[in-house]
N, C-alpha and C positions, 0 to 999 in steps of 0.2 A: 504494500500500500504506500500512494505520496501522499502526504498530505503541505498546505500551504496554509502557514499561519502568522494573523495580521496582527500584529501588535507585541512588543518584547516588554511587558510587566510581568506583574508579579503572574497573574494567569499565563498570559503568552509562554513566558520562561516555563512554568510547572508543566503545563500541558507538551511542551519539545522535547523538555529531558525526559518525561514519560515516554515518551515516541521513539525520540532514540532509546532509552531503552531496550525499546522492545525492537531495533531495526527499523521502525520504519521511516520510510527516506523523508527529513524537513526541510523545509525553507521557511527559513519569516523574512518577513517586512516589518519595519519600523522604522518613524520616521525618529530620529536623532531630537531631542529632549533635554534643556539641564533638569528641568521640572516638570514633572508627570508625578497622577497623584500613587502613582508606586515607591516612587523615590521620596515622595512627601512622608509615606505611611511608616507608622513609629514602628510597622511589622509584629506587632502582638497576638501571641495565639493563647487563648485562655477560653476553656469550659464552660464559665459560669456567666450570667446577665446577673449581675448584680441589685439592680433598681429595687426590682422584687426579686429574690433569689432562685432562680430559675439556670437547666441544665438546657443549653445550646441545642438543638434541635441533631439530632445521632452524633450525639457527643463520642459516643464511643466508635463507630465506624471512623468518626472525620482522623481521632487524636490516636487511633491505633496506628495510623500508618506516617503519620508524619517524623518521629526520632529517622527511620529509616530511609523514606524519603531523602528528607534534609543532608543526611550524614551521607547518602550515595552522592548526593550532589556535589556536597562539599570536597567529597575524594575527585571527584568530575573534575571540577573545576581547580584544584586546587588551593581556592578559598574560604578561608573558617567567619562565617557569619549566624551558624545558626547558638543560639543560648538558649538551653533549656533554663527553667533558674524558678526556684519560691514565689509563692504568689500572694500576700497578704493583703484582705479584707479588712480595713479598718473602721469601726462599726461609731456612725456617726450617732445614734440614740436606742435604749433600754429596749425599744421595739423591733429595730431592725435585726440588733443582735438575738431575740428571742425567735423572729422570725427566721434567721440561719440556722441557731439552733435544732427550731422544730421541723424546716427541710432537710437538716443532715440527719435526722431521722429515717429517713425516705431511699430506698435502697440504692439506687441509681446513683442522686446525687450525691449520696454517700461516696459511692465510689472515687467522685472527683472532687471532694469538699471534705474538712476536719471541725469538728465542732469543738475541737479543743482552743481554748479562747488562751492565747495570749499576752502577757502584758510590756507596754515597752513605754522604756522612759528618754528622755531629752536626749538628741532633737526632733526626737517625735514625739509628736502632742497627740496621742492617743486615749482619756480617760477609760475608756471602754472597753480596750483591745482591740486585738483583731482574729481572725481565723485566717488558715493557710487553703489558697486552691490547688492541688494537683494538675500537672500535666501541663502546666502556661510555661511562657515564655515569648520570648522574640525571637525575629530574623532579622539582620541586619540587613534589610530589601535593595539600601543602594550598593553594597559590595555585593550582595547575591547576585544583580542586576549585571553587572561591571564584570564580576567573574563568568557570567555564563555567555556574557555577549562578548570575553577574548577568546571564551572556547567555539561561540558560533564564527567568528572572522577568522580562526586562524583554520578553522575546518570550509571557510568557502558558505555558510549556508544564511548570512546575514546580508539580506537585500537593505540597503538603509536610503530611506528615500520615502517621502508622503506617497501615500498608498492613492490610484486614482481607479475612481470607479467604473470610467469611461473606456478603462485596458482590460477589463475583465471580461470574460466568454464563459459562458456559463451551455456546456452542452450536456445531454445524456448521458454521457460515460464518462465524460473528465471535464476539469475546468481548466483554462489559459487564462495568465497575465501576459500582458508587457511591460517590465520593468525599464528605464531609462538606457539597458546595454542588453537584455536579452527574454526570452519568450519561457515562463514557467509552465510546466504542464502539472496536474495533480490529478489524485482520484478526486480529493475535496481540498477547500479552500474553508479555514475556523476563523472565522473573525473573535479576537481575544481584544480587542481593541480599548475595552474600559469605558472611559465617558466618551469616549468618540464613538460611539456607539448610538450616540442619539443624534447625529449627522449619517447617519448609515440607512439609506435608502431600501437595503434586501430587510431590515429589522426594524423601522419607524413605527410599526404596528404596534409592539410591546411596550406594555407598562413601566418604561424605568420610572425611576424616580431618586435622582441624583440627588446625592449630598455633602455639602459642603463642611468637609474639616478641620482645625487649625493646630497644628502641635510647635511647640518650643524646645531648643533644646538649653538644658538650663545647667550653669555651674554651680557646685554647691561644694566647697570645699570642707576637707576634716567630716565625710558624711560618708561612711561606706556600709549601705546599709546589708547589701548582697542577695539581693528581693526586693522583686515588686511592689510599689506598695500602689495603695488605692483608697481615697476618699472623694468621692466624689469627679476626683480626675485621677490619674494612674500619674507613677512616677519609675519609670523604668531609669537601672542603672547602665551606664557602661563602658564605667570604668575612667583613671584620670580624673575625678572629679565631675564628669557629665552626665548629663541627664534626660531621657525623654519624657515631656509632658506635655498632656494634652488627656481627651482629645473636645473639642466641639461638636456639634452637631448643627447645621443649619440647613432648612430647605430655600432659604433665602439667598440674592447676590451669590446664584451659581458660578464664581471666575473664583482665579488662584490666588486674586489679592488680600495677603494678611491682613487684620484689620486690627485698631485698635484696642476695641472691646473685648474680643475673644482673646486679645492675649492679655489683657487682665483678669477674665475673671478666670483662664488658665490659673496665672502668677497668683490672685489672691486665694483660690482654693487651694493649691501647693503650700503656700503660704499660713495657711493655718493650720498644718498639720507640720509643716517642719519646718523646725526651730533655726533657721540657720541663716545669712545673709545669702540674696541668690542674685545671678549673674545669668541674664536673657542674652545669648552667644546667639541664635537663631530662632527665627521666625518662620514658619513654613505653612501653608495653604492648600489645598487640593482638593479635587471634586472625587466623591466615593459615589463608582455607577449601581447606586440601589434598584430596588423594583420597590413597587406596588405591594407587596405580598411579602417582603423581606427575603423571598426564597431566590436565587441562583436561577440564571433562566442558560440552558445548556442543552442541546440537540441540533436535528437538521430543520432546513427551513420547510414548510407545508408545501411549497410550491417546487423546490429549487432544491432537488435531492442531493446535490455535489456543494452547498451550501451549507454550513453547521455556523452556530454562536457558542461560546464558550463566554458568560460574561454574569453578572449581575451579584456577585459575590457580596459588594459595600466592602463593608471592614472589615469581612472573613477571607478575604483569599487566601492569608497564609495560611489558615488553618482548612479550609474546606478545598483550593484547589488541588492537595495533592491524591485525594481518591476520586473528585469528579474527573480530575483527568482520565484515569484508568476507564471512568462509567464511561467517557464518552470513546473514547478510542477503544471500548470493547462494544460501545454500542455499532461506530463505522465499520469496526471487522468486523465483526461478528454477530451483528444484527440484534445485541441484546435490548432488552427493553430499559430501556431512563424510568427511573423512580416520578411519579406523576408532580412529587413538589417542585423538584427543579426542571421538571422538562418544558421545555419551552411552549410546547404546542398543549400545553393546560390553558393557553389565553389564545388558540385559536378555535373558532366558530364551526363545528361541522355539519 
């Protein structure tokens, strides 16, 4: 099987190293980027929705395969970006914490959550404590990015150049580009493309619903905490004294420009849980391509059998694209069936 695939984030990337893998022949296209919201993303992979305490939707399919995943890759590429590492909840009133409690009752969530509370002193301002989540961590997404795209150029398979729709051939049996130097053929062509994906004319039909997030990366000297922490905002270490935090949420002013507000109320929710003088080193921006339904929208197109999407993750790709890649690359070979929540064709009409 060929397949051609349109976008090199954090999906693009997941869905090629699966491919190679397994043999089969890639090529991507991407257009060259310093900011895309792949490289913006702070790369967190973590089990639990905290709000109301709740287990991520096949917690345990998504975070069985990723240590292995990641760790093939890393040998791949020869770059070390993935960090498994602690994950502490720190429980901002008598009720939230009760309600942790009476969730890690619950067998499942058990399995990725500790009810054992806790206690830590200056420079964390925790009255409360906190509980530990299993199985979280980060990817370091712009060396992940960087190392998989010297192994695509120095193998020949990275077209870099805006992708135009106007060179594509969409036949029966295979698909044609024209790239700016030569003519690709494929079985299928996966659009991974992210928020360009709602400029994407074979896919305008689907429900995204993009969202715009903002993360900082922050100094904090004499602070090593060696875990995640999280109230309200998340504070990921690493290392040096820095720090990622974040994140935002807005469905408003979709573009990549940092804004004032959301890097305060970043700083000041940071800021009340740790005790420490902080240093704003970066500011960073990016649109997460959501849907409608929060679920991944991944399969071929209804119309245009040699068409697939690979897309709609939001702010799970690290953690969810490394077995939808498999679903979907076992769906092209081998005709398997896509799970109804993320298959695309759940939001077409028959």
């Amino acid at each position: 099987m060929q397949i051609l695939i349109v976008g090199q984030g954090i999906s693009g990337t997941n869905l090629a190293a699966e491919a190679l893998r397994r043999g089969i022949s890639t090529r991507i296209i991407d257009q060259p980027k310093k900011d895309t919201p792949s490289k913006t993303a702070a790369g967190m992979f973590n089990p639990v929705t905290f709000r109301v305490p709740t287990l991520s939707k096949n917690a345990r399919e998504y975070f069985s395969v990723l240590n292995q995943f990641y760790t093939n890759m890393e040998n791949e590429t020869g770059t070390r970006f993935y960090q498994p590492m602690p994950y502490t909840r720190l429980f901002s009133s008598p009720e939230e914490q009760n309600n942790w409690i009476h969730k890690c009752a619950q067998g499942a969530f058990r399995e990725f959550a500790s009810d054992e509370i806790h206690q830590y002193s200056t420079p964390i301002s925790a009255p409360l404590g906190g509980a530990e989540v299993f199985s979280a961590g980060f990817v370091e997404s712009r060396k992940m990015l960087a190392g998989f795209k010297e192994k695509l150029l120095k193998d020949n398979l990275l077209t870099e150049e805006c992708f135009n729709f106007d060179r594509l051939e969409i036949h029966e049996n295979k698909v044609c580009y024209q790239t700016q130097k030569e003519i690709l053929e494929a079985d299928y062509i996966i659009f991974a493309d992210g928020p360009q994906v709602m400029r994407n004319p074979l896919f305008n039909f689907l429900p995204f619903r993009p969202v715009k997030g903002e993360v900082l990366t922050l100094k904090i000297k004499d602070f090593v905490p060696e875990r995640i922490l999280s109230k309200g905002m998340f504070l990921i270490p690493k290392g040096n004294d820095l720090f990622y935090a974040g994140s935002t949420y807005s469905h408003k002013s979709l573009n990549t420009n940092p804004t004032d507000d959301d890097k305060q109320k970043i700083l000041q929710t940071i800021e009340k849980f740790i005790k420490r003088p902080i240093e704003i080193i970066e500011h960073r921006a990016g649109i997460r391509p959501a849907t409608k339904d929060r679920n991944a929208l991944i399969g071929k197109h209804p119309e245009h059998q040699r068409v697939a999407l690979f897309n709609g993750m939001g702010s799970k790709a690290v953690s969810m694209t490394p077995l939808l890649a498999s679903v979907l690359l076992n769906h092209l070979e081998f005709g398997t069936v896509i799970d109804k929540t993320v298959d695309l064709n759940r939001f077409v009409k028959s």
